[in-house]
C-alpha positions, -999 to +999 in steps of 0.1 A: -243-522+639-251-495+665-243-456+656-243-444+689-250-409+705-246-393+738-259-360+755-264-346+721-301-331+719-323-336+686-318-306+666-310-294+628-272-306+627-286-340+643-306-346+619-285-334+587-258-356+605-271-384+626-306-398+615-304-387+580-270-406+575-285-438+592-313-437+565-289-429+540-265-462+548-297-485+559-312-475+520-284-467+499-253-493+515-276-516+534-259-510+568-283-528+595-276-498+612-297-489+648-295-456+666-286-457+698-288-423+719-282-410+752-300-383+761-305-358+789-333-364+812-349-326+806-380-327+782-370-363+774-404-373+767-399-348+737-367-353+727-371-393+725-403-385+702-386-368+679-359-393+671-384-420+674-401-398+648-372-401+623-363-434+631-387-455+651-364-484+657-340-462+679-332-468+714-337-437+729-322-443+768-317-415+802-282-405+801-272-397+842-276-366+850-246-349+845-227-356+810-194-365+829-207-394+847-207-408+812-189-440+824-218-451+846-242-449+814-216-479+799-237-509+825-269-493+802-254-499+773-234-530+780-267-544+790-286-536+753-258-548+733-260-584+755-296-584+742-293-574+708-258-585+698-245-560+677-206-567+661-198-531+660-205-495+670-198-466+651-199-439+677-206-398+674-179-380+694-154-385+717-172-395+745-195-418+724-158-440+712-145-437+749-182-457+761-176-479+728-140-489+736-148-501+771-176-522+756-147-539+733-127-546+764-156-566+778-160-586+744-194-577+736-186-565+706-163-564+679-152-532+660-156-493+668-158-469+649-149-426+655-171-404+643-148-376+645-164-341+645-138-319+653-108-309+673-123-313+707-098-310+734-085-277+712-121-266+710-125-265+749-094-250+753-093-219+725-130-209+738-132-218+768-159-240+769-178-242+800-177-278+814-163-296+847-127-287+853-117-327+858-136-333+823-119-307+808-083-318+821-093-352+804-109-346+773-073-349+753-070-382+769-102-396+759-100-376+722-066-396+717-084-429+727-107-423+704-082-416+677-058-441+684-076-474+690-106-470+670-111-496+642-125-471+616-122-431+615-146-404+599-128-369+598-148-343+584-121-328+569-090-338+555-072-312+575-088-332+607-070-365+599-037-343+592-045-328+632-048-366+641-015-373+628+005-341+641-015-342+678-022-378+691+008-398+665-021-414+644-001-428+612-030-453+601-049-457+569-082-465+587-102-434+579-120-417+553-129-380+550-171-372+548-177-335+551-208-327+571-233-332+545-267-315+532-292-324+548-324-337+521-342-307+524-312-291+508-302-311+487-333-313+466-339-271+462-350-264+426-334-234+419-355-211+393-357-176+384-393-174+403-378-195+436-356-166+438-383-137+432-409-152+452-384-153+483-372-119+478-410-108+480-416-125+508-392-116+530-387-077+519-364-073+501-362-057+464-349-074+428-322-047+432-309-054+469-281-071+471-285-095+502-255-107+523-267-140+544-253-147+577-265-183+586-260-199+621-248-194+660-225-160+667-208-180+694-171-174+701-157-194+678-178-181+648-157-148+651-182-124+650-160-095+656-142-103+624-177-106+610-190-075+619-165-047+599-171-068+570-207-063+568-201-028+577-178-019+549-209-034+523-234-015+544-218+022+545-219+019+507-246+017+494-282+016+513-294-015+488-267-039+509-286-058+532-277-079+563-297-112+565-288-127+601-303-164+606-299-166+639-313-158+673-314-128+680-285-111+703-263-082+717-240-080+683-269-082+657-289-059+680-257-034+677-256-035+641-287-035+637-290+001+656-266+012+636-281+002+601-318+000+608-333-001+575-307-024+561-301-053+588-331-080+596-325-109+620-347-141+613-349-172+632-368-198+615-369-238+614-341-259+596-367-265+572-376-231+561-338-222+558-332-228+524-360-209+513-348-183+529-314-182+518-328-185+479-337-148+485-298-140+494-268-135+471-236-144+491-232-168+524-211-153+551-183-181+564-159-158+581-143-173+610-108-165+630-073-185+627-076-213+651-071-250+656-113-257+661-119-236+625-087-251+609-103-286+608-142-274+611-165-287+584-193-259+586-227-275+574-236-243+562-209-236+532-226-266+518-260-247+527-251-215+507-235-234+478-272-256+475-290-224+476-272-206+450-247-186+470-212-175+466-194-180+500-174-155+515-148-175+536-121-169+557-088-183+548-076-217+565-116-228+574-112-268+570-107-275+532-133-253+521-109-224+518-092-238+491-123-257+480-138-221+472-105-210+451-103-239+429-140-245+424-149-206+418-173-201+443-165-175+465-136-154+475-112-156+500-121-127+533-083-120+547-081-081+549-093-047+535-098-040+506-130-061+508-136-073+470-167-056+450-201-082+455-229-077+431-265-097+429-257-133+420-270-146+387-291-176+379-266-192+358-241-190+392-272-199+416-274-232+391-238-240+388-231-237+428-266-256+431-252-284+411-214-283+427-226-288+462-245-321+448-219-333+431-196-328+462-212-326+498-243-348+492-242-382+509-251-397+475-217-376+463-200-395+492-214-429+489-178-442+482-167-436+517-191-443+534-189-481+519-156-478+528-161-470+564-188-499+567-162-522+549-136-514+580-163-522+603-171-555+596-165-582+611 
């Protein structure tokens, strides 16, 4: 089987979600599975080392140019799959399934499979995402293909399969629900009393600051002006409420940061550093507006907080964490003022949440469906 990728550049979130889940179904559900990726032709020496780094048997190919001439990159991979035969492709994204389904058509091979990662076509449309007006006017088209004559269906959320069902008429029982999962650095954190200590030294902060972790992008859809009077109302309080931004550094945390100098610090490390510093934090920040994209989202980094200890703040309606966070008591709901009192976190929570988020958003937790996916692409 192929997992296929296209115009998606090796970062984090590609690892935690593309190379680590091939590993995890070539060890752990013996998938045969080969990584197949498209990628832009800027720094593509690099990029192609990396993923040949995590998995050296990958097929690392030139997509075109632009990402809307994807249909020209279909010959390319038309051609690979005459040499190497595969029966099925499980494919990342819409445009991934759409290159896929075209393949079926021409008989070479047998089953595809949607890798469904969001709500794309509502994505590009509540934040105006910049892409080529003809792509954008057929992104829906090419979502409900994906949707509606795929084999097999992963929806990251259960509220995703429900948008499926409502938007493009999918009434099928070929899907399973995988949230986005940890990736391995995460999920094996050792939580202790001196992880915790030893973080807050080296990153300045006290044993009595109580540290409020922002983790991730402030693009639009990550709401950061719903973001920013929650912080405030913390940081007006008291002076030991901190601000931890991980993220690159820009025009709101700069803002904030003017306005709270001593008590906001923006950090922008590598993926692998993250959970270390998060084990110096004592609540995760997932506080995002009412829209279609967040009402089906599966944000890698709830899982994140929860494996480093954290409580999550979260906004209500974000995929089927909100209520994930009300019936698993970790967290609180973030709807309006009056904004709930936060203290430091214990090390009985930190190792309860630690051991939730394995029990629940590991790829070991979901081994289950991901042998059921496999099972509906066979052939």
């Amino acid at each position: 089987m192929i997992y296929l990728t296209y115009a998606e550049p090796p970062s984090g979130v590609y690892e935690s979600q593309v190379t680590d889940v091939i590993r995890f179904m070539n060890e752990e559900c013996d998938a045969g599975t080969r990584l197949v990726a498209f990628i832009s032709l800027r720094s593509f020496g690099e990029k192609r080392k990396w993923i040949k780094e995590k998995l050296p048997d990958a097929v690392v190919l030139p997509m075109l140019p632009k990402a809307t001439w994807w249909r020209f990159n279909i010959f390319f991979l038309a051609l690979l799959c005459f040499f190497i035969r595969p029966k099925s492709i499980l494919a990342r994204n819409v445009i991934a399934a759409n290159m896929a389904l075209q393949l079926k058509k021409f008989g070479l091979i047998k089953k595809v499979g949607f890798d469904g990662r969001g709500a794309i076509a509502a994505e590009w449309k509540e934040y105006d995402v910049q892409v080529d007006p003809s792509w954008k006017k057929q992104i829906a088209n090419l979502e409900k293909n994906a949707v509606i004559y795929a084999d097999a269906r992963l929806g990251v959320s259960a509220q995703l399969i429900l948008y499926w069902k409502k938007e493009y008429g999918y009434h099928g029982k070929e899907h399973v629900v995988i949230p986005c999962t940890l990736n391995s650095d995460f999920s094996t954190m050792n939580i202790t009393p001196d992880s915790e200590n030893f973080a807050r030294r080296q990153y300045g902060y006290s044993p009595d600051d109580i540290i409020l972790a922002y983790s991730g992008s402030t693009a639009g859809w990550q709401s950061f002006q719903i973001v920013k009077p929650f912080l405030q109302h913390y940081l007006k309080k008291a002076p030991r409420y901190k601000a931890l931004f991980l993220a690159k550094d820009e025009a709101n945390i700069r803002e904030l940061r003017r306005e709270f100098p001593d008590q906001v610090q923006q950090l922008w490390v590598g993926h692998l550093e993250v959970p270390s510093v998060l084990a110096a934090c004592d609540l995760g920040i997932l506080i995002r507006e009412q829209s279609v994209t967040n009402r089906v989202a599966s944000p890698t980094k709830f899982a994140e907080y929860l494996a480093a200890g954290l409580p999550v703040a979260i906004s209500e309606n974000l995929g089927d964490y909100s209520e994930f966070v009300v019936n698993q008591n970790c967290g609180f709901i973030v709807a309006n003022p009056p904004y709930p009192e936060i203290d430091k976190t214990t090390f009985a929570t930190r190792k309860r949440l630690n051991q939730l988020v394995i029990e629940t958003s590991t790829k070991h937790a979901c081994k289950t469906n991901y042998r059921r996916l496999l099972d509906l692409l066979k052939v």
